[in-house]
KOLPAKOL-269484 format. One line per 2 residues: number of its first residue (from 1); their letters; for each residue x, y, z of N, C-alpha, C, O. Coordinates in steps of 0.2 Angstrom, whole numbers. Layout:
NUM> A> X,Y,Z,X,Y,Z,X,Y,Z,X,Y,Z  ... $
REM end
This chain:
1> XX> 105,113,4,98,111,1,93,112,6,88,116,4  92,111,13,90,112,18,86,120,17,80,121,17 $
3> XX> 91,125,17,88,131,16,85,131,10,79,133,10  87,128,4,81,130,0,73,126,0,68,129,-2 $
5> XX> 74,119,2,68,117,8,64,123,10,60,125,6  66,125,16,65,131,20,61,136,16,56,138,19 $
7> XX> 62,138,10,63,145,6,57,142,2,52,146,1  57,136,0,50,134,-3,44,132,-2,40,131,-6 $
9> XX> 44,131,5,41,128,11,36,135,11,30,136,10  42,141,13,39,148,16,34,150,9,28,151,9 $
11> XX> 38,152,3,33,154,-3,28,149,-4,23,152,-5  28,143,-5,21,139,-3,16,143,1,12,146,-1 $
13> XX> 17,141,7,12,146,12,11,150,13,6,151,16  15,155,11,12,162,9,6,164,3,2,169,2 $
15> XX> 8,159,1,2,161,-4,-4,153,-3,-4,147,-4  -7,159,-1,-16,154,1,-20,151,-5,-24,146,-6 $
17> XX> -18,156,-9,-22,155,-15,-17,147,-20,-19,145,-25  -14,146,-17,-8,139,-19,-13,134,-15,-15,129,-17 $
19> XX> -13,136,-8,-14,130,-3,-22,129,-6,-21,125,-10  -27,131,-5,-33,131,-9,-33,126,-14,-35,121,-14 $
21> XX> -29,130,-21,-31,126,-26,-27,119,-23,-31,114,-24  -22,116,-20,-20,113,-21,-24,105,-17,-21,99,-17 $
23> XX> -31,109,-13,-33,106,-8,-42,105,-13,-47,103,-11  -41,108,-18,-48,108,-22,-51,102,-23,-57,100,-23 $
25> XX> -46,98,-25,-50,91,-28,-52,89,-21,-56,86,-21  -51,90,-16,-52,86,-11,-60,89,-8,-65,86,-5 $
27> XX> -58,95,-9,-65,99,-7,-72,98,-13,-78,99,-11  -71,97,-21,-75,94,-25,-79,89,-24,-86,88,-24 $
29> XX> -74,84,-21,-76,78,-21,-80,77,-14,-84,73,-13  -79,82,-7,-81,80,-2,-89,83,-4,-94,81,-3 $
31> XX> -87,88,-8,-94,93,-8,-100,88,-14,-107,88,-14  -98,85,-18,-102,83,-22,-104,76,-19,-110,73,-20 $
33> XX> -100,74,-15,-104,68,-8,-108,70,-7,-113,67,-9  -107,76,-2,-111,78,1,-119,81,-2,-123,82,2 $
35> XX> -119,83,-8,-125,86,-13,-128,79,-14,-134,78,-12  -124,75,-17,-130,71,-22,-125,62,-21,-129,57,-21 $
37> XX> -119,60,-21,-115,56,-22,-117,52,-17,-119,46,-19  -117,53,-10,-120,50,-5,-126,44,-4,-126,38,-3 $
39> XX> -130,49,-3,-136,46,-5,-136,42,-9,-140,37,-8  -134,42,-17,-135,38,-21,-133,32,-20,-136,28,-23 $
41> XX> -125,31,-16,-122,28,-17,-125,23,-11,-126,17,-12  -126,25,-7,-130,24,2,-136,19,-2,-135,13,-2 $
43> XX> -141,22,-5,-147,19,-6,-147,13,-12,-152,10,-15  -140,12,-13,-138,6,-18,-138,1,-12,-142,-4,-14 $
45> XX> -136,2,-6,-133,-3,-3,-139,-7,3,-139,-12,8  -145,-4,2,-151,-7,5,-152,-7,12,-151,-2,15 $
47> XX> -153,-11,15,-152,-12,21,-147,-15,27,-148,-16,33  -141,-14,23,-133,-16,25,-134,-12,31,-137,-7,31 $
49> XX> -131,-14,36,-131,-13,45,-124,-9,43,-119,-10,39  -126,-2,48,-120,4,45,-117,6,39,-110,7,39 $
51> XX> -122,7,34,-121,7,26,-116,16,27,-110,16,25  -119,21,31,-117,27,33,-110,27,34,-106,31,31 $
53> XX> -108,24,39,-103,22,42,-98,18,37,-91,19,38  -99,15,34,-96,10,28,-94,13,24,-88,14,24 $
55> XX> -98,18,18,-97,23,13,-95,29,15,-92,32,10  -95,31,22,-90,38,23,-84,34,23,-80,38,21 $
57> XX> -83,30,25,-75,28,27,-74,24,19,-71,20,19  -76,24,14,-75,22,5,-73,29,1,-68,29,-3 $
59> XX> -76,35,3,-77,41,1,-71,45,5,-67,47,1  -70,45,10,-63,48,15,-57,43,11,-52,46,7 $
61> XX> -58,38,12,-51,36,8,-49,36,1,-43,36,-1  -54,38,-3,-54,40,-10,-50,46,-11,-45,47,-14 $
63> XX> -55,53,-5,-50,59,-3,-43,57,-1,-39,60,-5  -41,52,4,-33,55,4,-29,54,-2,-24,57,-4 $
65> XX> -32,48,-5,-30,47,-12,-29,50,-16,-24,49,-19  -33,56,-19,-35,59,-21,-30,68,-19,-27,72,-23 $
67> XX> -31,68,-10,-26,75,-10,-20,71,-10,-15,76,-11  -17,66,-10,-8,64,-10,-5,67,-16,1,70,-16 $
69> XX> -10,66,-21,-6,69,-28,-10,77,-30,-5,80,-32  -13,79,-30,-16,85,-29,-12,91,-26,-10,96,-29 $
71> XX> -10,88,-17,-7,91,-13,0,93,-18,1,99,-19  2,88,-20,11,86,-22,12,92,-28,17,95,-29 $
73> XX> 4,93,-32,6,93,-37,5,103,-36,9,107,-38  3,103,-35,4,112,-32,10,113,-28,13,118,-29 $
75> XX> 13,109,-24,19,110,-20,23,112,-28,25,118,-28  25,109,-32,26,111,-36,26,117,-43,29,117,-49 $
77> XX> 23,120,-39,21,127,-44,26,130,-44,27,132,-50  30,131,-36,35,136,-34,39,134,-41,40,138,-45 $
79> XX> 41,127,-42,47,127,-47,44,131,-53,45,137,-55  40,127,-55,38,132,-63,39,137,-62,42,141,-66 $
81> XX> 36,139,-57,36,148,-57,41,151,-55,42,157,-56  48,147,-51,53,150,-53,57,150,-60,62,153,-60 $
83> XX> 56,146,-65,57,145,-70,54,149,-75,58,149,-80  47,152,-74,45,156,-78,46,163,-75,43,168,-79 $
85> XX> 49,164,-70,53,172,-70,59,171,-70,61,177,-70  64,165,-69,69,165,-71,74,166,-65,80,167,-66 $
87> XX> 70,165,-60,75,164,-52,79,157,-54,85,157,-52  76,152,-56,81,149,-56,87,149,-58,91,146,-55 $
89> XX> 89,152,-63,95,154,-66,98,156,-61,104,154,-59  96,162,-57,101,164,-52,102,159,-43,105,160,-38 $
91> XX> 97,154,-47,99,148,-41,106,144,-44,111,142,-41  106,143,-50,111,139,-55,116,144,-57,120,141,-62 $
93> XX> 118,150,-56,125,152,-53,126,151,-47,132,152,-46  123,150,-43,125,151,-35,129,145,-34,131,143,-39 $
95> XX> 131,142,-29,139,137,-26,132,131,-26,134,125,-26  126,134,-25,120,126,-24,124,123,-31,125,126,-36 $
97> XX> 124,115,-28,124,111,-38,117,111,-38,113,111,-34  118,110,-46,109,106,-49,106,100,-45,100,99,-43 $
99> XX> 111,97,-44,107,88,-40,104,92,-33,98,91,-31  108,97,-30,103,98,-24,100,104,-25,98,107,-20 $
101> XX> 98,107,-31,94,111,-33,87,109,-34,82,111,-32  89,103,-39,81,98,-39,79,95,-34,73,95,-32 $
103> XX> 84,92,-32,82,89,-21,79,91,-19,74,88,-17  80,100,-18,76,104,-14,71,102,-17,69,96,-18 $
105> XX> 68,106,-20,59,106,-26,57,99,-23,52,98,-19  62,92,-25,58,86,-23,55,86,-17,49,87,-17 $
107> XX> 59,87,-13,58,88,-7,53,96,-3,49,96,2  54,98,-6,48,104,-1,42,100,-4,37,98,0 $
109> XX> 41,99,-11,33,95,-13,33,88,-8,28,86,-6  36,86,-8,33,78,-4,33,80,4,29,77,7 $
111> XX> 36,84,8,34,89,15,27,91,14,23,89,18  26,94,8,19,101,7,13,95,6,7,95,8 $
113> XX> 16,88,0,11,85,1,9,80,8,3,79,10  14,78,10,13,75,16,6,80,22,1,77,24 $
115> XX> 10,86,21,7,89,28,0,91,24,-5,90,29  -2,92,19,-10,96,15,-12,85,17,-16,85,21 $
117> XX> -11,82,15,-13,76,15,-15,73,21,-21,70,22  -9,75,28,-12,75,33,-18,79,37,-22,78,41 $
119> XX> -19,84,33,-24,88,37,-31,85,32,-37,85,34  -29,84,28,-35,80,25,-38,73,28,-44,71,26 $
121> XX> -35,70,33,-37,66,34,-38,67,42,-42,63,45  -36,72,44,-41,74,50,-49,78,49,-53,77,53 $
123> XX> -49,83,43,-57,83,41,-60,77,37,-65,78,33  -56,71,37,-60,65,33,-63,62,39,-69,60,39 $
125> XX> -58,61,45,-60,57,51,-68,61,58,-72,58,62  -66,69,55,-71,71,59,-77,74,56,-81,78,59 $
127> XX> -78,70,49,-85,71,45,-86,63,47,-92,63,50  -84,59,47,-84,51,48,-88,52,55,-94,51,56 $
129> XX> -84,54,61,-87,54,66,-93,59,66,-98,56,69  -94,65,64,-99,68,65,-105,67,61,-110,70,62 $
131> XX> -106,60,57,-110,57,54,-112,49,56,-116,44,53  -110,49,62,-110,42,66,-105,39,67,-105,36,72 $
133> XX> -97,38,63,-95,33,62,-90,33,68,-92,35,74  -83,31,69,-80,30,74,-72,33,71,-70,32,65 $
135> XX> -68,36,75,-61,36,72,-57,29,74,-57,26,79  -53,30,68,-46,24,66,-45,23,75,-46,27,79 $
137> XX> -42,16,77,-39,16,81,-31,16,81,-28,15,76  -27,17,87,-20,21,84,-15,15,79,-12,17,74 $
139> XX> -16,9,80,-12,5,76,-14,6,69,-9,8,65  -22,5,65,-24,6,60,-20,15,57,-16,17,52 $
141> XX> -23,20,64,-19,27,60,-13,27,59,-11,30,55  -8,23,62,-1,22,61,1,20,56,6,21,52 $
143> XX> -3,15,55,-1,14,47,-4,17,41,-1,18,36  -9,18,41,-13,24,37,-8,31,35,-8,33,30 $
145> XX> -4,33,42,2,38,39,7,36,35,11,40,31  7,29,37,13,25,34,12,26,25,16,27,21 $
147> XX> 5,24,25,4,26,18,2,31,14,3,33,8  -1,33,21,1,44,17,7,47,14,7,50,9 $
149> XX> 14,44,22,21,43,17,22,42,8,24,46,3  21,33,10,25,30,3,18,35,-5,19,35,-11 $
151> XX> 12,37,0,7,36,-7,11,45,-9,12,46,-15  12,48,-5,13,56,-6,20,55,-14,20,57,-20 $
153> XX> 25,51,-9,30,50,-12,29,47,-18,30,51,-23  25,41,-20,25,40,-27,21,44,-33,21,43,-39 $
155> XX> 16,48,-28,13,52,-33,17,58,-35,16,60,-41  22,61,-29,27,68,-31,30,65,-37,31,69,-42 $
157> XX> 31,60,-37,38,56,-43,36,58,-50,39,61,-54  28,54,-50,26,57,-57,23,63,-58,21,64,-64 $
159> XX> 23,67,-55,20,73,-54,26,78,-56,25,83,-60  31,76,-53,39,80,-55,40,78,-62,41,82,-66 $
161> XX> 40,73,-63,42,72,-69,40,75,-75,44,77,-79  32,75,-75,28,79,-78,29,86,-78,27,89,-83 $
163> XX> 31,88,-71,32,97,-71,38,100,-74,38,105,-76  44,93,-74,51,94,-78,48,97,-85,52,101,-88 $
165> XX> 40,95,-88,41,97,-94,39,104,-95,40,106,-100  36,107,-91,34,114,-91,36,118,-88,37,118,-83 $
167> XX> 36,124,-91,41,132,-90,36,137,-91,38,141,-96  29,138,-88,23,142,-89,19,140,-82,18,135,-79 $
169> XX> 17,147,-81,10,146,-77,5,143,-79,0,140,-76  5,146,-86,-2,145,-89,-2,137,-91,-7,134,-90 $
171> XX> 1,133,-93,5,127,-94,4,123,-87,2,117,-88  4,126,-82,4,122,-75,-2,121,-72,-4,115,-70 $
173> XX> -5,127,-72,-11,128,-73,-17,122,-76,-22,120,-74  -15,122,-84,-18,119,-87,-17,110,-84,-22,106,-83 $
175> XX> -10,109,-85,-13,103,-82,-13,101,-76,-14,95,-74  -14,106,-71,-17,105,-66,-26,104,-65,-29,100,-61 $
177> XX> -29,108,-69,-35,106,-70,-37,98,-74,-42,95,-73  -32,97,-77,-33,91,-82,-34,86,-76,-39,82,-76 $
179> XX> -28,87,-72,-26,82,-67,-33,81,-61,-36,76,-60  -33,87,-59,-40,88,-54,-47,84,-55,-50,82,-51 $
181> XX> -48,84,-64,-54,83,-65,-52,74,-65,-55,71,-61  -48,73,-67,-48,65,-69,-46,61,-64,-49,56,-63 $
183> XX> -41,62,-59,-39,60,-55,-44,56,-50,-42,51,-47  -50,58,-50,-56,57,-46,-60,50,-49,-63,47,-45 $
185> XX> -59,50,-55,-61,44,-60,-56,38,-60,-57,32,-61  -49,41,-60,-43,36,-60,-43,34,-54,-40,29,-56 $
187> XX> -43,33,-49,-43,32,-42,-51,29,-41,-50,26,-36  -56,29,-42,-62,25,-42,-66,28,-36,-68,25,-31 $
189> XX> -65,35,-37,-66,41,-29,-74,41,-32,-79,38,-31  -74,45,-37,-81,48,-39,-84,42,-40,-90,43,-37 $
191> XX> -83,36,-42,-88,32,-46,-84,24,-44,-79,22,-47  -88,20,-39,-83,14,-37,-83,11,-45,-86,11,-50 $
193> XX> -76,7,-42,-73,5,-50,-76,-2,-52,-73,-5,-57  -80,-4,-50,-85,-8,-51,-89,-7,-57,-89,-11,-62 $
195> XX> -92,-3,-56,-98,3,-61,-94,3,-68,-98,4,-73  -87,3,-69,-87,5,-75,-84,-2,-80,-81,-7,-77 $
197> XX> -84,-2,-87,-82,-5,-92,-76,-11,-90,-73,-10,-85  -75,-16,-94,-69,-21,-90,-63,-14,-93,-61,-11,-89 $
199> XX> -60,-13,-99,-57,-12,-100,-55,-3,-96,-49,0,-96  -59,0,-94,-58,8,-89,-55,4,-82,-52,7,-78 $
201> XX> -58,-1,-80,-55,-7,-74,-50,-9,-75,-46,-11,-70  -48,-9,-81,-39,-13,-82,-37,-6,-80,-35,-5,-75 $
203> XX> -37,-2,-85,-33,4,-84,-35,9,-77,-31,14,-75  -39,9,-74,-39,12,-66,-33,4,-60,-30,5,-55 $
205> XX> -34,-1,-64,-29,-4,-59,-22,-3,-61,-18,-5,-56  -20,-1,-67,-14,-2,-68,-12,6,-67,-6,7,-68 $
207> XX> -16,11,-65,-15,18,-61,-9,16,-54,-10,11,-51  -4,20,-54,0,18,-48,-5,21,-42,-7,17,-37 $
209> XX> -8,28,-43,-12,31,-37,-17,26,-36,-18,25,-30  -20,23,-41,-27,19,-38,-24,13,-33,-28,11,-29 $
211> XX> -18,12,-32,-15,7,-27,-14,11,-20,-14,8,-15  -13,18,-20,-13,21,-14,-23,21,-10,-26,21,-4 $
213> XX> -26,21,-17,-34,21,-15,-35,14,-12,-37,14,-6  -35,8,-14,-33,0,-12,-33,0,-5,-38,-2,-2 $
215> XX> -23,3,-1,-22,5,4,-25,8,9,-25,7,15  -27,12,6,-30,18,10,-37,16,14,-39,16,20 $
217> XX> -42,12,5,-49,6,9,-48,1,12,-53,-2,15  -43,-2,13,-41,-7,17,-40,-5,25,-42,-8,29 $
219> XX> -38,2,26,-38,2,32,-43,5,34,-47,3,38  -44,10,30,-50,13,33,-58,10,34,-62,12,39 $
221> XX> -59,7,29,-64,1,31,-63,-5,34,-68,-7,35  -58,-8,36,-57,-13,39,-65,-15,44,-70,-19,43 $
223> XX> -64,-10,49,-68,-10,56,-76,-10,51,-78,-15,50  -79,-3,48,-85,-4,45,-87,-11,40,-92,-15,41 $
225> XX> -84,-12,37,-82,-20,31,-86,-24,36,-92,-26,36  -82,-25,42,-83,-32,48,-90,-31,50,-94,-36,51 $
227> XX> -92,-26,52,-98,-23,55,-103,-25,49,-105,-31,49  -104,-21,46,-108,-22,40,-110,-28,37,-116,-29,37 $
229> XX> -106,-34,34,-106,-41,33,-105,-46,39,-103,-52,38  -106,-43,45,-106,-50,51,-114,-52,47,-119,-50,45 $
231> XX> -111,-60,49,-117,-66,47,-118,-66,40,-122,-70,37  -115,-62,35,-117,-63,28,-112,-67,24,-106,-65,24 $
233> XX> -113,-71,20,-110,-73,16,-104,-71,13,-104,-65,10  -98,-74,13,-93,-72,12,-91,-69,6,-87,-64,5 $
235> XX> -94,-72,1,-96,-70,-5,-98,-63,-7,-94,-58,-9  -105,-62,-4,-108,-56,-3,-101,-51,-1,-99,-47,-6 $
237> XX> -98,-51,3,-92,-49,7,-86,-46,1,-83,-40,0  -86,-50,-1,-79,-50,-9,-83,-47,-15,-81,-42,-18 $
239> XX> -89,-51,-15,-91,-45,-22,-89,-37,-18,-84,-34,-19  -93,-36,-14,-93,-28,-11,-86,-25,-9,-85,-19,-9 $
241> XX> -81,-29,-9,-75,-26,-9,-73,-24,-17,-72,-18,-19  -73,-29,-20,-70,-31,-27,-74,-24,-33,-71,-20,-36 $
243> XX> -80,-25,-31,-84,-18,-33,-83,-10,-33,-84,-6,-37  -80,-9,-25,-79,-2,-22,-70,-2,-22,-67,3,-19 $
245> XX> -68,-6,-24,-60,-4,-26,-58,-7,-20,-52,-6,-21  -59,-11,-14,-55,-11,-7,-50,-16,-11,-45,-13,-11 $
247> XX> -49,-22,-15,-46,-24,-16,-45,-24,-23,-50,-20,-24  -42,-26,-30,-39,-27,-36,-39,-34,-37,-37,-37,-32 $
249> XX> -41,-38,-44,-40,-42,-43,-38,-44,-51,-41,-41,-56  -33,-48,-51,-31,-50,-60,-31,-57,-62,-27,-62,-60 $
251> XX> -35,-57,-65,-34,-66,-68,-39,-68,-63,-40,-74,-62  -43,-65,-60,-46,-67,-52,-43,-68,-48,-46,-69,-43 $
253> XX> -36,-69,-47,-33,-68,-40,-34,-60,-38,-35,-55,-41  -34,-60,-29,-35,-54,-28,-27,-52,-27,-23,-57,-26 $
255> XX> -25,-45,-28,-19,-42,-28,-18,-41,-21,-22,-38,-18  -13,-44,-17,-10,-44,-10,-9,-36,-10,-7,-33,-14 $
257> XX> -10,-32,-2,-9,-29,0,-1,-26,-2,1,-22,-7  4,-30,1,10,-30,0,13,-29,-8,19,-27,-9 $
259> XX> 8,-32,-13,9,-28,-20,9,-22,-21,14,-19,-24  3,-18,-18,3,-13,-20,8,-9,-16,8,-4,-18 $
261> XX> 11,-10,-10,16,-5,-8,19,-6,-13,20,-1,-16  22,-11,-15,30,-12,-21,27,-8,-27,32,-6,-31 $
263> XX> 19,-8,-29,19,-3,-35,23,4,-33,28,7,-36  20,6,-27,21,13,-24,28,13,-24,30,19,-25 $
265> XX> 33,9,-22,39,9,-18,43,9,-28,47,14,-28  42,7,-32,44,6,-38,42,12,-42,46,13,-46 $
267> XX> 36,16,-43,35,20,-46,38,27,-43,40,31,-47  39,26,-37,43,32,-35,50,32,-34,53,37,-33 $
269> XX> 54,27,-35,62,25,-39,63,26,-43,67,29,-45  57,22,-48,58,25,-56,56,33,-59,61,36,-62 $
271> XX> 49,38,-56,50,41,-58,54,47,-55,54,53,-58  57,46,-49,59,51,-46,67,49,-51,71,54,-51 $
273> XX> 69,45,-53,75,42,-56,75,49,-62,79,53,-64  69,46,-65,68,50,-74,69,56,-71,74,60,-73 $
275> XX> 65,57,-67,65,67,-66,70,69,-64,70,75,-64  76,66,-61,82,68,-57,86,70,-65,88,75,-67 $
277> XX> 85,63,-67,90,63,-73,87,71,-80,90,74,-84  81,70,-78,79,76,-82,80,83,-81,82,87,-85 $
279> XX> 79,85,-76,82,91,-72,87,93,-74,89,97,-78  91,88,-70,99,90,-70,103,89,-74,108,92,-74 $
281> XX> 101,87,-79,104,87,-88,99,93,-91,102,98,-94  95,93,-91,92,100,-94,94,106,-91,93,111,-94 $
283> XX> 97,107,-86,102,112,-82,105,114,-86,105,120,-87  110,109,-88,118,109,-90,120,113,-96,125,114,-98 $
REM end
């Protein structure tokens, strides 16, 4: 398996035009900040102490949310497209089994997403700082990876799952556009999830990725939050979280941090389960 790792690792990165697209939604959304998203979002917030500083670290964590499943979801192209020329057949005579023929695939997309997700989150941190703000401190970044991890991993799950269904480019393609455009509205990146309908609010919270966005604003805001809201009303403090997605809340309780890892840690069991099972019975 290892070698086939290797083998799909190297056809990923050889073609740029893979890495590109699969780094698009992240460059959409940075650039539509940076146009018009920004400011708009900035001069809602009035006279809040380090509004800049606040909102880039809302907008950065949106992004890694956003590249986890993105990244994942291009890493797996290589499959499709050995499927629509038919290399896999002659991976499925070779002595490799099925179980570790799908392994690999699992596995080179959650490496490719891992690594496109961390590079993302070093040009999130050094637009942060290039606009005033400060980078993560190493405890904060350490778990921030931690949840680059678990976010990459439950996003590949359903990402595989759905790729099980497809044996085209043009197929993969399509719904990778699908994915690209909406993903940014399910996750409450383009538009804090405050802003929309109760019932588009049920269904962005019940989004598994939207709990990687949760994670992601919890750390990454931590430090700005504190800054920002020193002396103000507590109140004040939780709407503006409850608003910008930092926390979830059901029935009015707020959803504990440690929920949404168990979202991520269950979504990626179950659907890497389906897609295992799907694969390797579709092999046979």
């Amino acid at each position: 398996m290892s070698h086939l790792l290797v083998r799909n690792l190297n056809v990923f990165f050889r073609d740029k035009t893979s890495v590109f697209f699969s780094l698009l939604g992240v460059l959409i959304i940075i650039g539509l900040y940076v146009l018009f998203l920004g400011d708009l979002v900035i001069s809602d917030l009035g006279e809040i102490k380090g509004a800049r500083f606040l909102i880039d670290s809302w907008i950065m964590a949106g992004v890694l949310a956003v590249s986890s499943i993105t990244a994942a979801l291009g890493a797996f192209g290589t499959m499709v497209d050995d499927k629509a020329k038919k290399v896999i057949k002659d991976f499925n005579a070779s002595p490799l089994s099925r179980r570790s023929l799908t392994a690999g695939y699992i596995a080179s997309s959650f490496v490719i997403g891992v690594i496109l997700t961390l590079v993302a989150l070093v040009f999130a941190e050094l637009y942060i700082v290039a606009y005033g703000g400060r980078l993560l401190d190493l405890p904060a970044a350490l778990r921030l990876i931690g949840v680059i991890l678990l976010s990459v991993l439950s996003s590949s799950s359903m990402v595989c799952l759905l790729v099980s269904f497809l044996s085209s480019m043009n197929a993969f393609g399509t719904a990778s556009t699908i994915i690209g455009t909406l993903i940014g509205f399910l996750t409450g990146t383009y538009i804090p999830i405050g802003i929309f309908p109760d019932p588009i609010q049920t269904v962005i919270r019940l989004f598994p990725v939207s709990h990687s966005g949760v994670l992601f604003r919890q750390l990454m805001m931590d430090v700005p939050l504190r800054e920002s809201f020193a002396g103000a009303p507590s109140s004040a403090a939780n709407a503006f979280r409850e608003e910008m997605g930092v926390v979830f809340t059901y029935g009015g309780n707020v959803f504990p941090w440690w929920g949404s890892v168990l979202v991520l840690a269950a979504t990626a069991l179950v659907f890497y389960s389906l897609a295992l099972f799907r694969l390797t019975r579709k092999s046979r």
